[in-house]
Structures are given as structure tokens and as C-alpha cells.
C-alpha positions in Angstrom: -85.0 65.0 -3.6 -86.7 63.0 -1.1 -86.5 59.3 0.0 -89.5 57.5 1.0 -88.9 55.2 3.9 -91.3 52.7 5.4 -91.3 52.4 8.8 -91.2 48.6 10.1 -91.6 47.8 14.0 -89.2 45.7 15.8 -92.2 43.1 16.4 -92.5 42.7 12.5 -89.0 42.2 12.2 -89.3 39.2 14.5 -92.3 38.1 13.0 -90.2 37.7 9.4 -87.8 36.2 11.5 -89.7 33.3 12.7 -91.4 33.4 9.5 -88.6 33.2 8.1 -87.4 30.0 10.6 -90.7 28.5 9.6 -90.4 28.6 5.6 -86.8 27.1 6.1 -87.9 23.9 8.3 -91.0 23.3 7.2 -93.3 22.8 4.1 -95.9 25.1 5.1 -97.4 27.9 3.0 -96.4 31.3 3.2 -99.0 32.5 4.9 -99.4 29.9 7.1 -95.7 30.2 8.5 -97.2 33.9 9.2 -99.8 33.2 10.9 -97.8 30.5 13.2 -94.9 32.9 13.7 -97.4 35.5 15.0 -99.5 32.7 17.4 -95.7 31.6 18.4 -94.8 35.2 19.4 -97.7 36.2 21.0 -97.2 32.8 23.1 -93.5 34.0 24.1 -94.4 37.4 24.8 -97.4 36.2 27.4 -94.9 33.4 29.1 -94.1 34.7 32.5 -90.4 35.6 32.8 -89.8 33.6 35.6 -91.1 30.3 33.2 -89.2 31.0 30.6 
């Protein structure tokens, strides 16, 4: 017996998360809560440490 398990990376997990944040606060579409959750963490992950 084997189980199939999909991998999912820790930057999709936040991804959903904001997503997620998004869809909860807002009345955006699905996928445009995706596509601003991935502009907003590609925003945070380029912020200089020292900035944030």
C-alpha cells in the first residue's frame, strides 16, 4: 500500500495564508486575492531587514 503525498513549499503555505487573510477582509475574487498575496510577499521578502 502506498500513500501519495504532494509536496507543498513553505512559500505556498504563506501564500494560502495571505490568500487566505485576503478572501476574509475583502471582496475580491479568488484569484485576485492570489495574485495580491503573491505581489504582497514578494514585496516583504525584498524589504531590507533593517526597514522592516
Amino acid at each position: 500500500m502506498t500513500t501519495d503525498t504532494a509536496f507543498v513549499s513553505r512559500y505556498d503555505l504563506r501564500v494560502k495564508l495571505v490568500q487566505d487573510v485576503l478572501k476574509e477582509n475583502t471582496k475580491l475574487s479568488d484569484d485576485r486575492c492570489q495574485e495580491l498575496a503573491v505581489r504582497l510577499l514578494h514585496t516583504i521578502d525584498n524589504t531590507p531587514e533593517r526597514v522592516r
